[in-house]
DSSP file (Angstrom, degrees, kcal/mol; ACC not computed):
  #  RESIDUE AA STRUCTURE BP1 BP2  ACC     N-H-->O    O-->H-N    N-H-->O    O-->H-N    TCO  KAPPA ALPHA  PHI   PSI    X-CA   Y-CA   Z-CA
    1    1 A X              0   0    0      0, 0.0     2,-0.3     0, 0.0    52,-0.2   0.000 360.0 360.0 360.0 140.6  -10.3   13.0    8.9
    2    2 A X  B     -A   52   0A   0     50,-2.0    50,-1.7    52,-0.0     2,-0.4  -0.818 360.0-160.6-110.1 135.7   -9.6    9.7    6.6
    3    3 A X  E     -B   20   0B   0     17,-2.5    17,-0.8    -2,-0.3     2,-0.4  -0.910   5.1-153.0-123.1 171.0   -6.1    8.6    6.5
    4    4 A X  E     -B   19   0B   0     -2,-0.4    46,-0.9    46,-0.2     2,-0.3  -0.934  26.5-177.6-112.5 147.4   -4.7    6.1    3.6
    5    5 A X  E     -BC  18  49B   0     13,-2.9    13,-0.9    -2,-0.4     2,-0.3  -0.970  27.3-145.4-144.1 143.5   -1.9    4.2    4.8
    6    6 A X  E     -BC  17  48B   0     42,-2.2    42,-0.9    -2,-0.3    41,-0.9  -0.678  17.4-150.3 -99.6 166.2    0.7    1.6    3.5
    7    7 A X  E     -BC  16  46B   0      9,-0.8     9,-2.7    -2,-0.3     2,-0.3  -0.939   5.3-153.9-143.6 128.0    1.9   -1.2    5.9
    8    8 A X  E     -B   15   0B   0     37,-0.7     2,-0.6    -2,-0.4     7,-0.2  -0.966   3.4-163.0-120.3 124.7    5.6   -2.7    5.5
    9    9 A X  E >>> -B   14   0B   0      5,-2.3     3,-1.7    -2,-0.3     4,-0.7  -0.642   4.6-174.5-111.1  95.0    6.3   -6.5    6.8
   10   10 A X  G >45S+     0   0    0     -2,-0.6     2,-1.4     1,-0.3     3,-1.4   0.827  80.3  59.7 -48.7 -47.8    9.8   -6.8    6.9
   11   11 A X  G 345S+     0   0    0     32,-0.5    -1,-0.3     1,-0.3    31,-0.1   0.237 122.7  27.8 -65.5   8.3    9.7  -10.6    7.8
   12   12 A X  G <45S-     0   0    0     -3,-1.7    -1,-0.3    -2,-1.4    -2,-0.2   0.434  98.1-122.4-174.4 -20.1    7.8  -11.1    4.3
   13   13 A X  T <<5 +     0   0    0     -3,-1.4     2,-0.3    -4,-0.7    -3,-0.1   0.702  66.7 140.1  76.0  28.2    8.9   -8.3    2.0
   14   14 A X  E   < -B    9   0B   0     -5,-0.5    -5,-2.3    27,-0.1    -1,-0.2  -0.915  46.9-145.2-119.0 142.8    5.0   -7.2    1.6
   15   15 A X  E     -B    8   0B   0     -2,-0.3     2,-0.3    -7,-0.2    -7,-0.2  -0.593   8.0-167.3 -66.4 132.7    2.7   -4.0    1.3
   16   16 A X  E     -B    7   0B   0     -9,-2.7    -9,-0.8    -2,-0.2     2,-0.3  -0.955  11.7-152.8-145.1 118.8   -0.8   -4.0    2.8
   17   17 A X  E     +B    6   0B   0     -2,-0.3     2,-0.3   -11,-0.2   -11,-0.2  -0.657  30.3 159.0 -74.9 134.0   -3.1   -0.7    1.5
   18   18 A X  E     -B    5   0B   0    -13,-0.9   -13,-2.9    -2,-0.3     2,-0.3  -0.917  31.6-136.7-166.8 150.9   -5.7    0.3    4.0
   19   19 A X  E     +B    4   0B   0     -2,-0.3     2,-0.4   -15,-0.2   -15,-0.2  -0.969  30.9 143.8-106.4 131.4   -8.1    3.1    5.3
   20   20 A X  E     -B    3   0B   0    -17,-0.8   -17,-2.5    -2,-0.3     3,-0.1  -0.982  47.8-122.8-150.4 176.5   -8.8    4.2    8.4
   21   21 A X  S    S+     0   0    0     -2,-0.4     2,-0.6   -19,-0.2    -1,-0.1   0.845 105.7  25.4 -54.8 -58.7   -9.8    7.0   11.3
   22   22 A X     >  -     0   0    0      1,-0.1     4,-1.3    -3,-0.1    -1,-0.2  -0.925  68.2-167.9-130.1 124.2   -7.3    6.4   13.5
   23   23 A X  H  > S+     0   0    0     -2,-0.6     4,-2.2     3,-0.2    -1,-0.1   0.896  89.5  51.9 -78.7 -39.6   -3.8    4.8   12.4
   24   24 A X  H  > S+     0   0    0      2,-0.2     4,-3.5     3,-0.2     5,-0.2   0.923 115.0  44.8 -36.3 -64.1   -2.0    3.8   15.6
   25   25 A X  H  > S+     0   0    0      2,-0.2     4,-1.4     3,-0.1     3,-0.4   0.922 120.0  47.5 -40.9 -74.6   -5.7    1.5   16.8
   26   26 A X  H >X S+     0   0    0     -4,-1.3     3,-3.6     2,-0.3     4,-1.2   0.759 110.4  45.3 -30.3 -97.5   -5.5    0.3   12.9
   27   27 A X  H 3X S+     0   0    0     -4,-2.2     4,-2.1     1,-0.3    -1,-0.2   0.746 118.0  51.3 -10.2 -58.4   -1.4   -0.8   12.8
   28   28 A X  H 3X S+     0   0    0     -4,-3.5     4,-1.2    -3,-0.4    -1,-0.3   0.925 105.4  50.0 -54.0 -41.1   -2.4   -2.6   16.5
   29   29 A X  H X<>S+     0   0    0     -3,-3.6     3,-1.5    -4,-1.4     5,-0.9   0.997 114.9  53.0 -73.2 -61.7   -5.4   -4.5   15.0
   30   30 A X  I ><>S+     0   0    0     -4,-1.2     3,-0.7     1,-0.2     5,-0.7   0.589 109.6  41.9  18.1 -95.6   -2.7   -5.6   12.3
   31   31 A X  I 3<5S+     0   0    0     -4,-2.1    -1,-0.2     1,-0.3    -2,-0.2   0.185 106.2  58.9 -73.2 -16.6   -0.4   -6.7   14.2
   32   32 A X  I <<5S-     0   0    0     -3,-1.5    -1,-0.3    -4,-1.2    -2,-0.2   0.368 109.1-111.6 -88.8  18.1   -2.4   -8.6   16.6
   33   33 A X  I < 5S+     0   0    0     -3,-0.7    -3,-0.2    -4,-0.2    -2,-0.2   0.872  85.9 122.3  66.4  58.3   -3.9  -10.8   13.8
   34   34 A X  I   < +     0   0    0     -5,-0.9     2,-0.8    -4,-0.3    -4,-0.2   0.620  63.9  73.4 -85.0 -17.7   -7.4   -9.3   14.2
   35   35 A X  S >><S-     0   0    0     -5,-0.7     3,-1.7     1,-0.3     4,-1.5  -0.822  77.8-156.7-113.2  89.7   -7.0   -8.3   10.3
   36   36 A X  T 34 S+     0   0    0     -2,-0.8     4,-0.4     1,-0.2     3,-0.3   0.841  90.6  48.2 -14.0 -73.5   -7.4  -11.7    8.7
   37   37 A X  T 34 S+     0   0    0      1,-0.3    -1,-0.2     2,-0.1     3,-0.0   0.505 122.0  41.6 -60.6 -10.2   -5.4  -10.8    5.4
   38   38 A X  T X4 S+     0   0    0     -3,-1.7     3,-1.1    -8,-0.1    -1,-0.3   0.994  85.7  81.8 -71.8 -81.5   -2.8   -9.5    7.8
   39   39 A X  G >< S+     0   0    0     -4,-1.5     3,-1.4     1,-0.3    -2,-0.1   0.282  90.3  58.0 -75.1 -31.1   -2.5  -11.8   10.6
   40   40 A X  G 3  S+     0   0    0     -4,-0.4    -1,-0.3     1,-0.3    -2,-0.1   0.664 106.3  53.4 -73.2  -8.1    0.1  -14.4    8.3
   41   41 A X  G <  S-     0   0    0     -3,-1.1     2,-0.5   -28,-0.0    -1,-0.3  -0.426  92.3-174.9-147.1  51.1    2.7  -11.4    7.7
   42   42 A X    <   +     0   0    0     -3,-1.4     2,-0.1     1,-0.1   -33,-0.1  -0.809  48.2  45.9 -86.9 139.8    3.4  -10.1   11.0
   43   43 A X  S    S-     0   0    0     -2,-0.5   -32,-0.5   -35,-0.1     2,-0.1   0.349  73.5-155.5-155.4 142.9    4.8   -8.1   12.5
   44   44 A X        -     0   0    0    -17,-0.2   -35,-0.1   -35,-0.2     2,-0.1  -0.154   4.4-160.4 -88.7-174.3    3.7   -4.7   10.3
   45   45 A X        -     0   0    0    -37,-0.2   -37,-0.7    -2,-0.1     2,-0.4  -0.605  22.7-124.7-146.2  92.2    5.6   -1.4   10.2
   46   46 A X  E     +C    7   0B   0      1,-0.2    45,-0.7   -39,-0.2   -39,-0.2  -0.297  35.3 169.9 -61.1 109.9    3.7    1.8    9.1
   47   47 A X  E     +     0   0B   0    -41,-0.9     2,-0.3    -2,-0.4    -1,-0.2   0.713  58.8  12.2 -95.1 -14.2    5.8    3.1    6.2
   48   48 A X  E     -C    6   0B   0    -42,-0.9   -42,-2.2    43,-0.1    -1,-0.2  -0.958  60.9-162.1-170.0 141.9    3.4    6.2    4.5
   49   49 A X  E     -C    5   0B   0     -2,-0.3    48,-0.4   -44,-0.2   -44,-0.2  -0.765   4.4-173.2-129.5 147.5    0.2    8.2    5.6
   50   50 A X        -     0   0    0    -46,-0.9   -46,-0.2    -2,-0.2    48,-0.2  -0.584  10.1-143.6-145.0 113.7   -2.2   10.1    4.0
   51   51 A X  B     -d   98   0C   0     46,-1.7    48,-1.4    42,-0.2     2,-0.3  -0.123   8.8-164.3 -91.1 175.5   -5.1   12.2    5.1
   52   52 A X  B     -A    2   0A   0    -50,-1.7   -50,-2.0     1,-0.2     3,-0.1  -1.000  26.6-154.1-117.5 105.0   -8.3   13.0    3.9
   53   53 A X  S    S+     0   0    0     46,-0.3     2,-0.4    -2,-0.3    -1,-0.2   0.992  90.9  28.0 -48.6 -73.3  -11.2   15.6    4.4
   54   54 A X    >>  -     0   0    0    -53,-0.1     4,-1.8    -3,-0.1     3,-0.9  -0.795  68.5-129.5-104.1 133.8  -13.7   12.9    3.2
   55   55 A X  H 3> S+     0   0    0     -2,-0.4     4,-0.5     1,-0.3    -1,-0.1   0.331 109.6  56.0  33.1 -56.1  -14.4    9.2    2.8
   56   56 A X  H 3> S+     0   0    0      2,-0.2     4,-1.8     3,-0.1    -1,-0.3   0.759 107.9  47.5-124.9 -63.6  -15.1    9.3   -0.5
   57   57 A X  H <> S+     0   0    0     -3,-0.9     4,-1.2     1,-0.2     5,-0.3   0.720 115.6  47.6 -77.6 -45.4  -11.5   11.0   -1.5
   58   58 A X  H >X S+     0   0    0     -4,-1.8     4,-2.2     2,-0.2     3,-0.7   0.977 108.4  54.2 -71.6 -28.2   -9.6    8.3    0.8
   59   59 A X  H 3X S+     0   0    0     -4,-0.5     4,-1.2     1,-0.3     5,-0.3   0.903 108.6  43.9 -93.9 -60.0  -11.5    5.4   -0.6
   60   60 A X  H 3< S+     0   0    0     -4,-1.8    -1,-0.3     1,-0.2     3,-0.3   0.801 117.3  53.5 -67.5 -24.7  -10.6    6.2   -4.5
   61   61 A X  H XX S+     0   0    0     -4,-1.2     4,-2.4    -3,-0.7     3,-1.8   0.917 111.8  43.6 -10.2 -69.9   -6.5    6.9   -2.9
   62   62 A X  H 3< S+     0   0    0     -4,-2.2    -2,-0.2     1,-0.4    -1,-0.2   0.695 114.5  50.4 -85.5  -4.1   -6.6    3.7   -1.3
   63   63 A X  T 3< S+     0   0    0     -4,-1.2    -1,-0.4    -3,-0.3    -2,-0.2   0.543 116.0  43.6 -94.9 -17.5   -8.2    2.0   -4.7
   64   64 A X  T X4 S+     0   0    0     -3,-1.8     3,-3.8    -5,-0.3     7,-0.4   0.966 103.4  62.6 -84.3 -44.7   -5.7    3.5   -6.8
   65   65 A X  T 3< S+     0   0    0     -4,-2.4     6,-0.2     1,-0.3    -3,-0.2   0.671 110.6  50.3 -72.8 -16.1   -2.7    2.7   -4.3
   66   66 A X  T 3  S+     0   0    0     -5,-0.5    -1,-0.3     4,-0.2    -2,-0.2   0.531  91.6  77.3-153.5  69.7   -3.7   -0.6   -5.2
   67   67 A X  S <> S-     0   0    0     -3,-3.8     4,-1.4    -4,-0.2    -3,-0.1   0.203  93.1 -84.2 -72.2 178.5   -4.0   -1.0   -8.8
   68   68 A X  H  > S+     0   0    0      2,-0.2     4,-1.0     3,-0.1     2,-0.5   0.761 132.7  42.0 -75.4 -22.8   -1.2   -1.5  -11.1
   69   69 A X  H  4 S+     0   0    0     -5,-0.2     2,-0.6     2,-0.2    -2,-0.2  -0.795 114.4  54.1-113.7 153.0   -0.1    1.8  -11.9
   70   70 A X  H >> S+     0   0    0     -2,-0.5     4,-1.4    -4,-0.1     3,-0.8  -0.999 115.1  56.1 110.0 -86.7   -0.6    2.8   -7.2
   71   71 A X  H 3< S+     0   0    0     -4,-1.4     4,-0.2    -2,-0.6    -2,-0.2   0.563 113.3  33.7  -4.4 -69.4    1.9   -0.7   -7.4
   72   72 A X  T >X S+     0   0    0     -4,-1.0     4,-3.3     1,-0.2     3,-1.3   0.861 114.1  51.4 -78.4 -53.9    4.0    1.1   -9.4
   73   73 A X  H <> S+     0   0    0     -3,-0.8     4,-4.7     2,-0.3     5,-0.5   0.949 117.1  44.1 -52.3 -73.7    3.8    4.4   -8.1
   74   74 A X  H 3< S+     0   0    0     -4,-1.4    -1,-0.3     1,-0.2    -2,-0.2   0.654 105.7  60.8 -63.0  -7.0    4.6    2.7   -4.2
   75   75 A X  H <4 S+     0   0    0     -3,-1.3    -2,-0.3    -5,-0.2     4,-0.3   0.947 113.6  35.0 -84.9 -40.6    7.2    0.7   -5.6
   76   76 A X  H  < S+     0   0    0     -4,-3.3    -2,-0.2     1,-0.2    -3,-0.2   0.789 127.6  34.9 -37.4 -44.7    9.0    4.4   -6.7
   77   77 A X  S  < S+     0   0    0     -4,-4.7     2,-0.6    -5,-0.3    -3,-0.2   0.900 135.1   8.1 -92.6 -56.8    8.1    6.3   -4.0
   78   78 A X  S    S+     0   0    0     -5,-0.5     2,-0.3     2,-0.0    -1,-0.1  -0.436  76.4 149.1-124.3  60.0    7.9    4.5   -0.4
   79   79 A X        -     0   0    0     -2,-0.6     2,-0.3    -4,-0.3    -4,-0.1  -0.765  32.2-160.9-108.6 134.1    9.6    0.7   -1.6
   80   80 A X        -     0   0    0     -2,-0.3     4,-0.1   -67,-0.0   -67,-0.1  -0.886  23.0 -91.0-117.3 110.3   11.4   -0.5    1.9
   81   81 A X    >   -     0   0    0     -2,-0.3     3,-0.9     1,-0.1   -68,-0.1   0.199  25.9-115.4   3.9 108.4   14.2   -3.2    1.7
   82   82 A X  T 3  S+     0   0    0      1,-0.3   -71,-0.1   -69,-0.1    -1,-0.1   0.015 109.0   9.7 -11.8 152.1   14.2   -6.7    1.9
   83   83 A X  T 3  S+     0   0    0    -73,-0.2    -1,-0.3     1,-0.1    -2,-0.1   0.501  84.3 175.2  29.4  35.5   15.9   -7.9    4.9
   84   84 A X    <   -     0   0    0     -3,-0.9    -1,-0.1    -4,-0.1     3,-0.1  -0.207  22.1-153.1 -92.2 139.3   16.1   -3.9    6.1
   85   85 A X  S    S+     0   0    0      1,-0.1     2,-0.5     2,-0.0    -1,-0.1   0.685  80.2  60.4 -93.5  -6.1   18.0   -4.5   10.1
   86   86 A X  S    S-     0   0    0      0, 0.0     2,-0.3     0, 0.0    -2,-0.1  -0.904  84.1-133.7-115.9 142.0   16.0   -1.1   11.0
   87   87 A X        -     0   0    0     -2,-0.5     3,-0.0     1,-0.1   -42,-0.0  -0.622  34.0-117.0 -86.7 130.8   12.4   -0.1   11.0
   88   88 A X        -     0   0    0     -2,-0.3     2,-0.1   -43,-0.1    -1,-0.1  -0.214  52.2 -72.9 -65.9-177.2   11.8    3.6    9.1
   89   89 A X        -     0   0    0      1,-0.1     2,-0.8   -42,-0.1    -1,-0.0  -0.619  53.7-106.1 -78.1 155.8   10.3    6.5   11.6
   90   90 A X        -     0   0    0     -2,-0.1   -43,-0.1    -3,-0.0    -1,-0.1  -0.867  36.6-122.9-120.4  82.6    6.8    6.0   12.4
   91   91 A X        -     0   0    0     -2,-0.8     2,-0.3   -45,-0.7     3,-0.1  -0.075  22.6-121.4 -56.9 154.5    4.8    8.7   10.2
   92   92 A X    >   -     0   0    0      1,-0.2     3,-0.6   -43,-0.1     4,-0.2  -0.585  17.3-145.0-102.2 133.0    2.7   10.8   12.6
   93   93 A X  G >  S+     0   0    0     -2,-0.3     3,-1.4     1,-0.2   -42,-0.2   0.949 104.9  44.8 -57.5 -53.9   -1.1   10.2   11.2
   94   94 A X  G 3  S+     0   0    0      1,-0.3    -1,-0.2    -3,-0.1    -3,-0.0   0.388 113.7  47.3 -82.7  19.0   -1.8   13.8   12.2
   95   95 A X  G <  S+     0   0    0     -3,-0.6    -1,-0.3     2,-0.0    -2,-0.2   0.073  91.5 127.1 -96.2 -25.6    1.6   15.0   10.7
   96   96 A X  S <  S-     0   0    0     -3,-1.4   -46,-0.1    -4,-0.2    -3,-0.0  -0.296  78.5 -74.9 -56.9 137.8    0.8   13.0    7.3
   97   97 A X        -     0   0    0    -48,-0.4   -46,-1.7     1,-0.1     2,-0.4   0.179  50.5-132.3  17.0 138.0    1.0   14.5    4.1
   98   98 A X  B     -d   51   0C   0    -48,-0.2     2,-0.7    -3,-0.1   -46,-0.2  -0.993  12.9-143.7-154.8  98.8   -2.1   16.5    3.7
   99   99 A X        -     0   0    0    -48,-1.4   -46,-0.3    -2,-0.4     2,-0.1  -0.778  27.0-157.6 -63.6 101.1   -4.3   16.0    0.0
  100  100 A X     >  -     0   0    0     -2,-0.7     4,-1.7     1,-0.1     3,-0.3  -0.216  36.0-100.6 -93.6-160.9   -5.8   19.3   -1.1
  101  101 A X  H  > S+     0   0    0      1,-0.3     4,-0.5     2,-0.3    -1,-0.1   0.315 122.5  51.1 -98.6   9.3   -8.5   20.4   -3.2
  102  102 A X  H  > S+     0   0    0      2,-0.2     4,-1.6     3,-0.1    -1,-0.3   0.469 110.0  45.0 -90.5 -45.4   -5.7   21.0   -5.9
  103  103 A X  H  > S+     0   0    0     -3,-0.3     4,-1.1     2,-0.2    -2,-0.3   0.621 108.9  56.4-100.5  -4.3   -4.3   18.0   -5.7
  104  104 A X  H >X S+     0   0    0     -4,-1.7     3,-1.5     2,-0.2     4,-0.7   0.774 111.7  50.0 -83.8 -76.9   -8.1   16.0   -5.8
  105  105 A X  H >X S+     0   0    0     -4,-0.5     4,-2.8     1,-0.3     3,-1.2   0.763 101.0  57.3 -15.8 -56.8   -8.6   18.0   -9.1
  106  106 A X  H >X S+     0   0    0     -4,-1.6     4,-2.5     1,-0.3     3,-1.8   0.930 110.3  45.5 -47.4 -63.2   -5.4   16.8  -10.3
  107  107 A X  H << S+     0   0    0     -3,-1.5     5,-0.4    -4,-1.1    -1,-0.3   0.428 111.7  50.4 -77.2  -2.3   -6.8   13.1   -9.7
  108  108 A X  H << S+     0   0    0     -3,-1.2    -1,-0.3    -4,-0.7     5,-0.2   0.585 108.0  52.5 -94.6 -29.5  -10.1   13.8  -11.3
  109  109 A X  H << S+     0   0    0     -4,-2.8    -2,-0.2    -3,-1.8    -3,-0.1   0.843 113.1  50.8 -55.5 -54.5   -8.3   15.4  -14.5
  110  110 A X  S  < S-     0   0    0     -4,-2.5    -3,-0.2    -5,-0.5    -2,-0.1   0.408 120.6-111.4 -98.7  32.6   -6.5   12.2  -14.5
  111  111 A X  S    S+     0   0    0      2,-0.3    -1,-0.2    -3,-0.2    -3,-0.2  -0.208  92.3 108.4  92.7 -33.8   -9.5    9.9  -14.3
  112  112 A X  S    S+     0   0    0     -5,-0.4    -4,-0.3    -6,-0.1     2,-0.3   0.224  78.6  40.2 -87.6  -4.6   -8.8    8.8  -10.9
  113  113 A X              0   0    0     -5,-0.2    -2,-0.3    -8,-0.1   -56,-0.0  -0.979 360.0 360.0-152.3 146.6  -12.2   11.0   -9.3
  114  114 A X              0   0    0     -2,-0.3    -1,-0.1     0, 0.0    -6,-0.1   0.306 360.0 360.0-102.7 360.0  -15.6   11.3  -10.6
């Protein structure tokens, strides 16, 4: 299983897109500045999960989510607050939002899978 995930820094008011296997390990390498692009906009928060059957299916997810229109899209859907004094709940990877083989079609109708 492939998860997509967005990354909230309150202290900085920034998004960080990423894929991985395991989301918990990932969030830790974050947040202990293992993740170059990270390390300057700690401490992270994991705001939205999504899994994956394949690789290949998270990859183009985590290329859309951050495009202009996957901008737009996360500022609509999963946008967290500037100066927020609370952290959201801490989606469960293996609880996350589940892509099926309906909703990859759908992204392949709409250009978004080859």
């Amino acid at each position: 299983m492939y998860y997509v995930y967005v990354l909230y820094s309150v202290s900085f008011n920034r998004m960080y897109v990423g894929m991985t296997v395991n989301c918990e390990v990932r969030l830790k390498e974050h947040n202990s500045g293992k993740t170059p692009s990270t390390r300057a906009f700690v401490p992270w928060v994991l705001i939205h999960t999504e899994n994956y059957l394949t690789r290949g299916d998270a990859r183009i997810r985590e290329k859309y989510l951050k495009s202009a229109a996957g901008r737009r899209w996360r500022k609509e859907h999963i946008q967290w607050p500037r100066g927020a004094t609370e952290y959201p709940p801490v989606p469960n990877c293996r609880s996350a939002r589940s892509v099926g083989a309906h909703q990859i079609s759908a992204l392949r109708v709409a250009g978004l899978k080859k």
